[in-house]
mmCIF file as gemmi writes it, N, C-alpha and C atoms, coordinates in Angstrom:
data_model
loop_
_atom_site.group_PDB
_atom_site.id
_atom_site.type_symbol
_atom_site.label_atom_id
_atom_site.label_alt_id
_atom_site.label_comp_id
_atom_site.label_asym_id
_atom_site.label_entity_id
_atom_site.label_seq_id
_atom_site.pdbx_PDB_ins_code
_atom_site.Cartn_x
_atom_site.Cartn_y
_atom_site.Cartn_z
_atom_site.occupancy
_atom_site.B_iso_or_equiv
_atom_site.pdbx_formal_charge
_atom_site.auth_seq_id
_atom_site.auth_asym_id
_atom_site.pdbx_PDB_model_num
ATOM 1 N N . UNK Axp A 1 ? -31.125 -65.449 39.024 1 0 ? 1 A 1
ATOM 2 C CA . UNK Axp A 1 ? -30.289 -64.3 39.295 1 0 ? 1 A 1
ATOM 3 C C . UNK Axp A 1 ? -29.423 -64.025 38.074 1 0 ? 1 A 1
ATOM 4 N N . UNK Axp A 2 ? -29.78 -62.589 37.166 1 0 ? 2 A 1
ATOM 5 C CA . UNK Axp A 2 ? -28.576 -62.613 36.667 1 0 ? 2 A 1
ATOM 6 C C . UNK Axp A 2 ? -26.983 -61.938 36.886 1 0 ? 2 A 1
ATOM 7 N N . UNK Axp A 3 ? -27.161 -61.7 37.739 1 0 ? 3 A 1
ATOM 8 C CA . UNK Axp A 3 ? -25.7 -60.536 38.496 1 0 ? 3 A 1
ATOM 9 C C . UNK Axp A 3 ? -25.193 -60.061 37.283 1 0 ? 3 A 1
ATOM 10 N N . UNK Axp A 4 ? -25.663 -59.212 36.652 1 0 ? 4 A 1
ATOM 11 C CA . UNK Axp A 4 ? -24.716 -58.196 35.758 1 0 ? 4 A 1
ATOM 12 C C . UNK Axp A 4 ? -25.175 -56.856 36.51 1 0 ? 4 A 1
ATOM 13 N N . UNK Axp A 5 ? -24.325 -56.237 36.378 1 0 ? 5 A 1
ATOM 14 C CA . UNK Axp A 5 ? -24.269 -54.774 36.952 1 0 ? 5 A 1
ATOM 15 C C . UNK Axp A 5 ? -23.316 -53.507 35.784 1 0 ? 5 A 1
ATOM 16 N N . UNK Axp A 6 ? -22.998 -52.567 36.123 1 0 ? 6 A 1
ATOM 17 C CA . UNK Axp A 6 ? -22.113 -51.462 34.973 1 0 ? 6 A 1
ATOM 18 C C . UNK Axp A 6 ? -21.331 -50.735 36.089 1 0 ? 6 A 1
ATOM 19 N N . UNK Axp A 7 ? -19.869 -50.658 35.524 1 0 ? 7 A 1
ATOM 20 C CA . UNK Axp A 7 ? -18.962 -50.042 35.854 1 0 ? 7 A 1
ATOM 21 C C . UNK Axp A 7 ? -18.706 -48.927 35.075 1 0 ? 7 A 1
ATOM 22 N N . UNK Axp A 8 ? -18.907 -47.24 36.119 1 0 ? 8 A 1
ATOM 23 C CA . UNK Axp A 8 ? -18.815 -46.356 34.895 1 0 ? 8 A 1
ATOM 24 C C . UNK Axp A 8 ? -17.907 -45.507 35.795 1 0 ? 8 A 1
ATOM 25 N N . UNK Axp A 9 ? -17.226 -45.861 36.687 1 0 ? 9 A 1
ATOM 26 C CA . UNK Axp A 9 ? -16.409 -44.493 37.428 1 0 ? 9 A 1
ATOM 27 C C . UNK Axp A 9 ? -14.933 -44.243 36.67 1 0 ? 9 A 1
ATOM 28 N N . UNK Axp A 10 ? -14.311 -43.292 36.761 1 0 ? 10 A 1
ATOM 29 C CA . UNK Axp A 10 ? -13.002 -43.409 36.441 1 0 ? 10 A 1
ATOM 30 C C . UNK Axp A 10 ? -12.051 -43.244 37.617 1 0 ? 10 A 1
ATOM 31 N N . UNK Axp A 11 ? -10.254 -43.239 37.273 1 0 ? 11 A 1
ATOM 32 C CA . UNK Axp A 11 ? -9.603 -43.833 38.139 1 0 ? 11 A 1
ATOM 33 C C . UNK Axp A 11 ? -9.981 -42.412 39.94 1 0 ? 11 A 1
ATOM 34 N N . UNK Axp A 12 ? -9.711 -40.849 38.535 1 0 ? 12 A 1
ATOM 35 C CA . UNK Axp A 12 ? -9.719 -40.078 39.632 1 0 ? 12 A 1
ATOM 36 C C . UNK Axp A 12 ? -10.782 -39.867 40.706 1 0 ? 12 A 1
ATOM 37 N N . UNK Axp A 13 ? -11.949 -40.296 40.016 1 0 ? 13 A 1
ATOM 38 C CA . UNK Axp A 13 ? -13.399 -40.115 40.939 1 0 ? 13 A 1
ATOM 39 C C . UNK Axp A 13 ? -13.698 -41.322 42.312 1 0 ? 13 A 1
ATOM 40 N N . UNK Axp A 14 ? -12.769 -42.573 41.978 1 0 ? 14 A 1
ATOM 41 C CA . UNK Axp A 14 ? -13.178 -43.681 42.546 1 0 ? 14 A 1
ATOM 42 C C . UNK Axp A 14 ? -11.375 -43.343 43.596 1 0 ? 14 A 1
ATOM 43 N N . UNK Axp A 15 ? -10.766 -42.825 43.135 1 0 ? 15 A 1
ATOM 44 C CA . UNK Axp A 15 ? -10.099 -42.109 44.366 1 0 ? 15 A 1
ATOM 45 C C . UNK Axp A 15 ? -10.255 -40.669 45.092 1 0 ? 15 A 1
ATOM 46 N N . UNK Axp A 16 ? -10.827 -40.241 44.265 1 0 ? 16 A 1
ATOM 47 C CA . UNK Axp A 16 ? -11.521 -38.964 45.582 1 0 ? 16 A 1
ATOM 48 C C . UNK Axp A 16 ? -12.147 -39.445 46.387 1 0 ? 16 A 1
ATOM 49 N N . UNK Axp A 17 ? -13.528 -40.523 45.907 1 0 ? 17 A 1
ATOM 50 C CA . UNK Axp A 17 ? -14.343 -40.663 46.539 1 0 ? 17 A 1
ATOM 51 C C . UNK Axp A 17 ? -14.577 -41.816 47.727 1 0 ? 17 A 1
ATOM 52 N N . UNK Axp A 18 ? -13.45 -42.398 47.99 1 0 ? 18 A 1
ATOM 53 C CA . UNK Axp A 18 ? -13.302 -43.98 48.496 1 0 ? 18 A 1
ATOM 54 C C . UNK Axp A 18 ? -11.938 -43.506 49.274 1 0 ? 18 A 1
ATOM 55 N N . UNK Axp A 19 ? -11.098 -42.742 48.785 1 0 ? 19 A 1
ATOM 56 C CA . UNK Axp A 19 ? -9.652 -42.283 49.372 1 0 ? 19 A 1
ATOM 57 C C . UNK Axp A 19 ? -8.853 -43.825 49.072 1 0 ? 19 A 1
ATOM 58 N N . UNK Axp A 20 ? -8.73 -44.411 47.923 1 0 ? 20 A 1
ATOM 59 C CA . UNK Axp A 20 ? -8.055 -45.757 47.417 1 0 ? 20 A 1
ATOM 60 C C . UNK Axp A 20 ? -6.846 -45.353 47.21 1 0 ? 20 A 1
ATOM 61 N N . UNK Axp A 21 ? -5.871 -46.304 47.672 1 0 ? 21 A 1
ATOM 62 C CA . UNK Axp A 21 ? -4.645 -46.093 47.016 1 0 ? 21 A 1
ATOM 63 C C . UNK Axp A 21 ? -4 -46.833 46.219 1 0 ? 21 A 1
ATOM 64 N N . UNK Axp A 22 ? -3.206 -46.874 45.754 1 0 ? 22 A 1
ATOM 65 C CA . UNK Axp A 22 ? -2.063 -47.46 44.823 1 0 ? 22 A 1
ATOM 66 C C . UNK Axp A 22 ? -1.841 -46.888 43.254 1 0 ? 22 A 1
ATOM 67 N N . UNK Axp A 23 ? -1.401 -47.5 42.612 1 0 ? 23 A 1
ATOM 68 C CA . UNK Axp A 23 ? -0.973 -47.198 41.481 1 0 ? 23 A 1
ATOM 69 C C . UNK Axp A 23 ? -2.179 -46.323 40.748 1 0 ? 23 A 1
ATOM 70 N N . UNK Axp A 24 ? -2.49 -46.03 39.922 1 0 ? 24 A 1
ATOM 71 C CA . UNK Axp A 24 ? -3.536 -45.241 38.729 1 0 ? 24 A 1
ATOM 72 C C . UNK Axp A 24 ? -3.975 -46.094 38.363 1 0 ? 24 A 1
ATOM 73 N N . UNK Axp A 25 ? -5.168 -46.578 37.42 1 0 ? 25 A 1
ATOM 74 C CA . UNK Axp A 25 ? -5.794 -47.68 36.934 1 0 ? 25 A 1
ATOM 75 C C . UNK Axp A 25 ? -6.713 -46.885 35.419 1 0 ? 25 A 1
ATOM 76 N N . UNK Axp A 26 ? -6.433 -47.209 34.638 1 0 ? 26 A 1
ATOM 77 C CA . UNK Axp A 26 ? -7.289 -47.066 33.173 1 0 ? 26 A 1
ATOM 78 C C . UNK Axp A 26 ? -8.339 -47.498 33.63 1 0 ? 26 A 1
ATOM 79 N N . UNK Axp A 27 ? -9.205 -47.1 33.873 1 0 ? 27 A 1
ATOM 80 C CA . UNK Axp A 27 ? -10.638 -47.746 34.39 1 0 ? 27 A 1
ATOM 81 C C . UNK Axp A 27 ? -11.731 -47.245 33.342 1 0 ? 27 A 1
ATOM 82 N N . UNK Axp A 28 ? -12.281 -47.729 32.666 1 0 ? 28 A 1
ATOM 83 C CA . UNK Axp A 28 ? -13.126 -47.742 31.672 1 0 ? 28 A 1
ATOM 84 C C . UNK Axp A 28 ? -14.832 -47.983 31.991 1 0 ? 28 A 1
ATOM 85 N N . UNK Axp A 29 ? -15.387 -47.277 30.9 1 0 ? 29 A 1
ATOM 86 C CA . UNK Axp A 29 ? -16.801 -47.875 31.725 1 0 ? 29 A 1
ATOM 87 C C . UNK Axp A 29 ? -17.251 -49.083 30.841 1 0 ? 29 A 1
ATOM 88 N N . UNK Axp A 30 ? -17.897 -49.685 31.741 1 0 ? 30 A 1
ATOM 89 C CA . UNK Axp A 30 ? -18.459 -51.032 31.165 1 0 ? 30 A 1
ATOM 90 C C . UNK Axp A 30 ? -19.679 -51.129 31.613 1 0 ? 30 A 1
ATOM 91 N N . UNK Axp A 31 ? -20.602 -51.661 30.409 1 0 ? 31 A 1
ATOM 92 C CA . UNK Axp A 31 ? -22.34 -51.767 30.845 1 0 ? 31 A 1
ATOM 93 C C . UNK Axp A 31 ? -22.684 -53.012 30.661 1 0 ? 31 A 1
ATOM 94 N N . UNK Axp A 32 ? -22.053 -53.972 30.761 1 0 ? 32 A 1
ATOM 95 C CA . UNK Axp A 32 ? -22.825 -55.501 30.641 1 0 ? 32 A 1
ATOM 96 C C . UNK Axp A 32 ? -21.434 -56.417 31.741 1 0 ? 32 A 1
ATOM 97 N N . UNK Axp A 33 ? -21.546 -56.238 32.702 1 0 ? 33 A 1
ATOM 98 C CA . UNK Axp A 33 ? -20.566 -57.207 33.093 1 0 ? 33 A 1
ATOM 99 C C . UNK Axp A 33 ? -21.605 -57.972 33.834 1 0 ? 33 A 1
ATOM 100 N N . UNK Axp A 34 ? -20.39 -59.536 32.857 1 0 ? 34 A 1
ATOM 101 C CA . UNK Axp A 34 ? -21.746 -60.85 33.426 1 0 ? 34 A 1
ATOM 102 C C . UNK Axp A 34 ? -20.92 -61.655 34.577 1 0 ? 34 A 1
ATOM 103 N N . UNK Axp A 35 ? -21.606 -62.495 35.176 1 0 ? 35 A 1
ATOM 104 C CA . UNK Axp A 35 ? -20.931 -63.614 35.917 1 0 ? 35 A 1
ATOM 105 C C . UNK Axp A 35 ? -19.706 -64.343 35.224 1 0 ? 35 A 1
ATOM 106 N N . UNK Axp A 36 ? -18.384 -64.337 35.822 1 0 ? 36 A 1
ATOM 107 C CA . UNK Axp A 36 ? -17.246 -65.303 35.082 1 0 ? 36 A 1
ATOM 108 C C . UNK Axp A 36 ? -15.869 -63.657 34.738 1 0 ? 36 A 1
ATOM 109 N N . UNK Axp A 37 ? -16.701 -62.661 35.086 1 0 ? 37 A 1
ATOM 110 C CA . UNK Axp A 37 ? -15.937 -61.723 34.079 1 0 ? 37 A 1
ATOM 111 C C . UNK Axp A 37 ? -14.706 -61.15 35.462 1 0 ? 37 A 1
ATOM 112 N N . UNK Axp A 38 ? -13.625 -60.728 34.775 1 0 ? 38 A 1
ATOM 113 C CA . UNK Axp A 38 ? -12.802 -60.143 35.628 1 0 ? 38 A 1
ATOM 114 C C . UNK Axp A 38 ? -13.089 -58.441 36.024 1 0 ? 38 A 1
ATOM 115 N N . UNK Axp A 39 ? -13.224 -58.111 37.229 1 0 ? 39 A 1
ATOM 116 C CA . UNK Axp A 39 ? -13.221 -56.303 37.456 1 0 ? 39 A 1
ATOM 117 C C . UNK Axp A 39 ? -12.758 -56.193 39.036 1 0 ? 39 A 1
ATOM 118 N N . UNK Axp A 40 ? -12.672 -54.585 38.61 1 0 ? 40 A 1
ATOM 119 C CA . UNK Axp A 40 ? -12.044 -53.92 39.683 1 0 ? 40 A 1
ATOM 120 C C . UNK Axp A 40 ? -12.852 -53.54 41.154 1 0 ? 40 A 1
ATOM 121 N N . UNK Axp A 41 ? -12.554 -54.091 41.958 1 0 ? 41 A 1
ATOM 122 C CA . UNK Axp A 41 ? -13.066 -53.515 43.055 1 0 ? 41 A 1
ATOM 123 C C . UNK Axp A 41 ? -12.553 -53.132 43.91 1 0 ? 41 A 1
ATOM 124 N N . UNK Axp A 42 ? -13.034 -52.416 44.916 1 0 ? 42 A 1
ATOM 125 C CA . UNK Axp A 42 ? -12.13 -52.075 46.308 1 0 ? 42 A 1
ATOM 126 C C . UNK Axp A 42 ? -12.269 -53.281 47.449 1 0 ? 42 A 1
ATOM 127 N N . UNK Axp A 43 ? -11.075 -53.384 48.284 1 0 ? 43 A 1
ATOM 128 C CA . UNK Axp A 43 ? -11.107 -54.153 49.485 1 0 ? 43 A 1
ATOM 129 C C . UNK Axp A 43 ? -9.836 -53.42 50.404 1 0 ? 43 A 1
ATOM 130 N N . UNK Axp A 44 ? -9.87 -53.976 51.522 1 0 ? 44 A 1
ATOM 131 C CA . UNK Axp A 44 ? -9.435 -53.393 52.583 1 0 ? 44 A 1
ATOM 132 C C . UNK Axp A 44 ? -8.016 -54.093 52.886 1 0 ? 44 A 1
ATOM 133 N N . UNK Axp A 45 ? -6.957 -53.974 52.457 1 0 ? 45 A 1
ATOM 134 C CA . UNK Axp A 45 ? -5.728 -54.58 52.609 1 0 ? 45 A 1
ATOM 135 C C . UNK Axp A 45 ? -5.473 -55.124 54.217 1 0 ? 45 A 1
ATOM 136 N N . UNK Axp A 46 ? -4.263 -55.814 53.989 1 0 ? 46 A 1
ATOM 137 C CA . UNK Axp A 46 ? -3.664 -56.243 55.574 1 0 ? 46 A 1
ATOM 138 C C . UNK Axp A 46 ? -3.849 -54.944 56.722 1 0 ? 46 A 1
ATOM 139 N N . UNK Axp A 47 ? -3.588 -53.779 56.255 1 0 ? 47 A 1
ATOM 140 C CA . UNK Axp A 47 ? -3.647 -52.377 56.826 1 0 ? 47 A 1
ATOM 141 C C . UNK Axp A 47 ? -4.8 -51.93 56.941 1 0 ? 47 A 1
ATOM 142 N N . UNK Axp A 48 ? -5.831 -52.352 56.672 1 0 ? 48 A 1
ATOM 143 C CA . UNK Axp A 48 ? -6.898 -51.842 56.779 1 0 ? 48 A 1
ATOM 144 C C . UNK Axp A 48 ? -7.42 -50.486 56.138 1 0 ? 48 A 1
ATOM 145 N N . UNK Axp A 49 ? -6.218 -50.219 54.942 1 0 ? 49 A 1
ATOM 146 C CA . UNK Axp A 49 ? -6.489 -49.268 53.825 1 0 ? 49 A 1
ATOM 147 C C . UNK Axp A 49 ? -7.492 -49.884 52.73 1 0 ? 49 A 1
ATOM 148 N N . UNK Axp A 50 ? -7.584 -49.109 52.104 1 0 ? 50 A 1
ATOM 149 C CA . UNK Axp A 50 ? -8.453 -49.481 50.483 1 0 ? 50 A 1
ATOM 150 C C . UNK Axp A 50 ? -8.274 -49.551 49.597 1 0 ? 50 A 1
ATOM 151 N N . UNK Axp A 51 ? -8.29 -50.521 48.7 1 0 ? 51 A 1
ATOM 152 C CA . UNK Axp A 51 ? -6.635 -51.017 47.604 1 0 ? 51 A 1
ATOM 153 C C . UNK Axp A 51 ? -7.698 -51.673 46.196 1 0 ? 51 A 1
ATOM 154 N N . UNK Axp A 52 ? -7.82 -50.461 45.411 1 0 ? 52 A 1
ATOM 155 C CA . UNK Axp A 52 ? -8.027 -51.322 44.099 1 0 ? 52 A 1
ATOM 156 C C . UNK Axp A 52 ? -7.527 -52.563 43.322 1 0 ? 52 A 1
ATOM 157 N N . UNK Axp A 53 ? -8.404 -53.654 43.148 1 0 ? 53 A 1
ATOM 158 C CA . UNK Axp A 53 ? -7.751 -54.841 42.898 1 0 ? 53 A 1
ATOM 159 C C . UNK Axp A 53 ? -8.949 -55.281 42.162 1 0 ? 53 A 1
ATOM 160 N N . UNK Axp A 54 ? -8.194 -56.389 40.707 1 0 ? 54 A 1
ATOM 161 C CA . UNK Axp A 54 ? -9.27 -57.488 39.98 1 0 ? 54 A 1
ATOM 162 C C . UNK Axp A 54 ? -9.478 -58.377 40.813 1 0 ? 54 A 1
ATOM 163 N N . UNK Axp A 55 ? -10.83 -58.968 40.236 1 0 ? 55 A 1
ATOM 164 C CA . UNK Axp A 55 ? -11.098 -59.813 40.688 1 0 ? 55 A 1
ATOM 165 C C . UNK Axp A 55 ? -12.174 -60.734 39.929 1 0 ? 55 A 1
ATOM 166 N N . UNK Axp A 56 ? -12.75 -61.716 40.165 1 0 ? 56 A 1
ATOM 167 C CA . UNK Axp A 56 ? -13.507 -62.657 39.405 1 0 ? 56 A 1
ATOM 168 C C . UNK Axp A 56 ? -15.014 -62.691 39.774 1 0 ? 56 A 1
ATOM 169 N N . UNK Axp A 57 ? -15.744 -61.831 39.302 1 0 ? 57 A 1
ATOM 170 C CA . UNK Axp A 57 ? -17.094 -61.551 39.263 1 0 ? 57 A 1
ATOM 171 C C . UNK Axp A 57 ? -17.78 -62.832 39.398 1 0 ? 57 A 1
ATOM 172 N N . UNK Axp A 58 ? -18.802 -63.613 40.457 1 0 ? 58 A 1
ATOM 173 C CA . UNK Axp A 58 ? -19.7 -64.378 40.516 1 0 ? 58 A 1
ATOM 174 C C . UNK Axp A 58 ? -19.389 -65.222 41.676 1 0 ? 58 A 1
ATOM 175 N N . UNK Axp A 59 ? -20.152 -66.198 41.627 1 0 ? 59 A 1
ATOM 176 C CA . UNK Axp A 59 ? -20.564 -67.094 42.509 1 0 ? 59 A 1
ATOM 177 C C . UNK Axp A 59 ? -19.73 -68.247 43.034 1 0 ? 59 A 1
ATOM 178 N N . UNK Axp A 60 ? -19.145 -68.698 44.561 1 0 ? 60 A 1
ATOM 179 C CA . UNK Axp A 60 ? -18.259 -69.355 44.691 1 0 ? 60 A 1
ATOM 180 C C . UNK Axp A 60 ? -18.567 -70.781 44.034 1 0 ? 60 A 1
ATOM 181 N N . UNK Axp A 61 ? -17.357 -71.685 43.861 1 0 ? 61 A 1
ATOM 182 C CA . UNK Axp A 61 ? -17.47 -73.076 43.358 1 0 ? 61 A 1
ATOM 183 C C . UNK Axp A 61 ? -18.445 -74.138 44.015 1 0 ? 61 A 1
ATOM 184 N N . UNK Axp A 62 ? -18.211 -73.835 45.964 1 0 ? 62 A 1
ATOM 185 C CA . UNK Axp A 62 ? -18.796 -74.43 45.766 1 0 ? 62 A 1
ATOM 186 C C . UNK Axp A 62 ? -20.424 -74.233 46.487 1 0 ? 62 A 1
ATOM 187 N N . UNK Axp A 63 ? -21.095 -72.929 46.453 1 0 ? 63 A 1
ATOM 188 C CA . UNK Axp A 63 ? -22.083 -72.546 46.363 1 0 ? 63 A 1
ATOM 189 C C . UNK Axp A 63 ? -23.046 -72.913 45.002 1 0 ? 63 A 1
ATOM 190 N N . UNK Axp A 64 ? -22.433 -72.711 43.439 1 0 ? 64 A 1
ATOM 191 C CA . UNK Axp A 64 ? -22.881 -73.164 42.964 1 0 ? 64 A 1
ATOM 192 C C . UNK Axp A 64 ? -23.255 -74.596 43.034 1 0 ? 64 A 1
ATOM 193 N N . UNK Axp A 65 ? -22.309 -75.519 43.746 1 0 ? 65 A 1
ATOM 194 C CA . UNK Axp A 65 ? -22.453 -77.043 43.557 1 0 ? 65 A 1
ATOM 195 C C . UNK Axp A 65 ? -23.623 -77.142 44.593 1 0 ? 65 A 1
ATOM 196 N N . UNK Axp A 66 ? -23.405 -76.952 46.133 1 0 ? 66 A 1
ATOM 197 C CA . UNK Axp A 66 ? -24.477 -76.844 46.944 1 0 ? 66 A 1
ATOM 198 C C . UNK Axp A 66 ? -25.895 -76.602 46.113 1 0 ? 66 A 1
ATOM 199 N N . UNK Axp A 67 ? -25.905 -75.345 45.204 1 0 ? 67 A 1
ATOM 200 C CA . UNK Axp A 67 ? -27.897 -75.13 44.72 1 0 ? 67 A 1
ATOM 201 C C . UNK Axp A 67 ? -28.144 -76.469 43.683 1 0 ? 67 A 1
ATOM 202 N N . UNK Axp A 68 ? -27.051 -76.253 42.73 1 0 ? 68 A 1
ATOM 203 C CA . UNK Axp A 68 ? -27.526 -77.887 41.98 1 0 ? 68 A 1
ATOM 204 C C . UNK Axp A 68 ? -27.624 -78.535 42.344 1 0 ? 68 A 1
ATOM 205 N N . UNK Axp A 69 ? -26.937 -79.548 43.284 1 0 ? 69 A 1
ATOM 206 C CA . UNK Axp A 69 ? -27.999 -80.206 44.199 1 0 ? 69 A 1
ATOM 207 C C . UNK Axp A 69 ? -29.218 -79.862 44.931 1 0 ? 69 A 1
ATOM 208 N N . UNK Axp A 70 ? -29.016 -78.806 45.439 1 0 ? 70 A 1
ATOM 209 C CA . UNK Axp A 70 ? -30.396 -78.608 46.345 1 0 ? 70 A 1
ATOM 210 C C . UNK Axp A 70 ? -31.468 -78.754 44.972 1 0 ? 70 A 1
ATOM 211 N N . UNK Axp A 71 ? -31.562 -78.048 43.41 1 0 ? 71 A 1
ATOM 212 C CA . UNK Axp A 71 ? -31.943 -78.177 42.389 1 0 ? 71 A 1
ATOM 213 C C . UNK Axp A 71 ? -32.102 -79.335 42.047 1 0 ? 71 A 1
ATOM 214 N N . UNK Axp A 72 ? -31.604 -79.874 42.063 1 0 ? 72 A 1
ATOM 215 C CA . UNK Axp A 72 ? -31.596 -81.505 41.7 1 0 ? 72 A 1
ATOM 216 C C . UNK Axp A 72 ? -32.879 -82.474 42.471 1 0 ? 72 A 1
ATOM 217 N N . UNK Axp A 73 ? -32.304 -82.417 43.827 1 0 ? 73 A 1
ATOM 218 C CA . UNK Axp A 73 ? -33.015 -82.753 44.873 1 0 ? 73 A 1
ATOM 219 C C . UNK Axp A 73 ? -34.429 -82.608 44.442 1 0 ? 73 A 1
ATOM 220 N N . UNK Axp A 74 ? -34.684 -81.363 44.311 1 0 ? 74 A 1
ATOM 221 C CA . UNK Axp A 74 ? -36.185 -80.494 43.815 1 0 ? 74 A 1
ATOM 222 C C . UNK Axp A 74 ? -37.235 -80.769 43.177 1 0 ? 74 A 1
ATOM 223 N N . UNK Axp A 75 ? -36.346 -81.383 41.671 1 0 ? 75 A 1
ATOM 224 C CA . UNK Axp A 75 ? -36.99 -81.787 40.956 1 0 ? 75 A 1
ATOM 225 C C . UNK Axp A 75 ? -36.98 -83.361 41.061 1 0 ? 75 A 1
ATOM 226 N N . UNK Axp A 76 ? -36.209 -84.107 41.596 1 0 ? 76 A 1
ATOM 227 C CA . UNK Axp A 76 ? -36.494 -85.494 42.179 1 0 ? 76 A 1
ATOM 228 C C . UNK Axp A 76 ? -37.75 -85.434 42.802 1 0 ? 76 A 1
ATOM 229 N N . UNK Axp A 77 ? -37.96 -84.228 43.793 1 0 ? 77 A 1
ATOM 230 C CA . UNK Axp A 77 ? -39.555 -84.264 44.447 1 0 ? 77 A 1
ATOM 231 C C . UNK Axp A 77 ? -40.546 -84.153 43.804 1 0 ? 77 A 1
ATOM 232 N N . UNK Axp A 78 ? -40.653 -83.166 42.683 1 0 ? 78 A 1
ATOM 233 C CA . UNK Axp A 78 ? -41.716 -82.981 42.213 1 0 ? 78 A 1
ATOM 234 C C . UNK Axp A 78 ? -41.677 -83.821 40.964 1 0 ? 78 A 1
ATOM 235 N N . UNK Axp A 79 ? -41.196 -84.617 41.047 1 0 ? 79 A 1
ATOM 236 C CA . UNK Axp A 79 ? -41.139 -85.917 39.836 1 0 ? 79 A 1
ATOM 237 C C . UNK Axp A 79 ? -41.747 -87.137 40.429 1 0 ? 79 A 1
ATOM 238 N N . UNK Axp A 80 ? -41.448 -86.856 41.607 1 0 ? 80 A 1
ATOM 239 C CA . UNK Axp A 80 ? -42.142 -88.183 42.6 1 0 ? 80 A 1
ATOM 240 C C . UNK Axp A 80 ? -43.784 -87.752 43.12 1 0 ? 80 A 1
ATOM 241 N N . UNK Axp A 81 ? -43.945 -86.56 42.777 1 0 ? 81 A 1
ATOM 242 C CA . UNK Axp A 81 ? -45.066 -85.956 43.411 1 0 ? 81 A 1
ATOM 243 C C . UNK Axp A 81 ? -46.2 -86.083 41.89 1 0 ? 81 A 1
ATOM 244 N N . UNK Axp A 82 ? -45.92 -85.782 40.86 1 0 ? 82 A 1
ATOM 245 C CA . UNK Axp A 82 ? -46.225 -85.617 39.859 1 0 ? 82 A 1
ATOM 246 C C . UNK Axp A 82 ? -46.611 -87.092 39.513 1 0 ? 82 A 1
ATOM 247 N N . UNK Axp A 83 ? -45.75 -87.914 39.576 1 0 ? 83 A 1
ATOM 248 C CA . UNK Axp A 83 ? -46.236 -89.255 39.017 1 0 ? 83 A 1
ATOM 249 C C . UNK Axp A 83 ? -47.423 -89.841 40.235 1 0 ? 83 A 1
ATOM 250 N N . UNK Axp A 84 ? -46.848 -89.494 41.424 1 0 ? 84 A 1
ATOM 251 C CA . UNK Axp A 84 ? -48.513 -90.074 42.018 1 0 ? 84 A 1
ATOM 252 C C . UNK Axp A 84 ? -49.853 -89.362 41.811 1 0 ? 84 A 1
ATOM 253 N N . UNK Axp A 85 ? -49.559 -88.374 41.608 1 0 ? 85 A 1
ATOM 254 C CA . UNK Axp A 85 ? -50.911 -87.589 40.723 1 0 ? 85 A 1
ATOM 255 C C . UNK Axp A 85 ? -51.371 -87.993 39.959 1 0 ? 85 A 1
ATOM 256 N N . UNK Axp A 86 ? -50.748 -88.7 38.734 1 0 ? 86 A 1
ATOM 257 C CA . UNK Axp A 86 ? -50.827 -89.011 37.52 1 0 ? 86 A 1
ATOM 258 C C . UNK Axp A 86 ? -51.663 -90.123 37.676 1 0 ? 86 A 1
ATOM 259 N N . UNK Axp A 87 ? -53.122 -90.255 37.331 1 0 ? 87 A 1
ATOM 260 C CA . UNK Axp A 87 ? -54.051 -91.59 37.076 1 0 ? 87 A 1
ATOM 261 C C . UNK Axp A 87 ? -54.216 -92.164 35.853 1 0 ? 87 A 1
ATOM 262 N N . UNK Axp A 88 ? -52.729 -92.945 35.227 1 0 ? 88 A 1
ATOM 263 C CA . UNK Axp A 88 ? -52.637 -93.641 34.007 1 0 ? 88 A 1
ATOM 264 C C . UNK Axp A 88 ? -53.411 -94.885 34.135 1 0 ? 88 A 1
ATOM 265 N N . UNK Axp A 89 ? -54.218 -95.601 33.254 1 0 ? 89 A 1
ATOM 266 C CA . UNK Axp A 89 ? -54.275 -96.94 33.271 1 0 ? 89 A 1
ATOM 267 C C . UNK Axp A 89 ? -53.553 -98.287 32.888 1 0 ? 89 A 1
């Protein structure tokens, strides 16, 4: 997976179009945002309004830890699978 995606709206379009509130935001476009990176998204406040806010692009801590193991695990199998295949003398 590589989760990059592009941010190209600006502040007034992503409040017409969403009805977001708060402050104004310099919102810039961006065409390579990778996993790790900080951006803006919408979420739904205590009020159940829609509130532009940063945030930290990617994958939780410990989701990543969960697949490396499951990864890990994986290749433990097919390392164990591989060597009984293997007819060395």
């Amino acid at each position: 997976m590589c989760g990059r995606f592009t941010q190209k709206y600006t502040w007034s379009e992503v409040h017409t179009f969403l009805n977001v509130f708060g402050t104004p935001l310099n919102l810039r476009p961006r065409y390579n945002i990778a996993l790790t990176t900080t951006v803006d998204v919408v979420r739904l406040d205590a009020q159940g309004r829609r509130e532009l806010v940063s945030m930290r692009w990617g994958p939780r801590a410990h989701v990543v830890a969960e697949s490396l193991e499951e990864r890990a695990r994986d290749l433990q199998r097919q390392g164990r699978r591989n060597r009984h295949e293997t007819n060395v003398p």
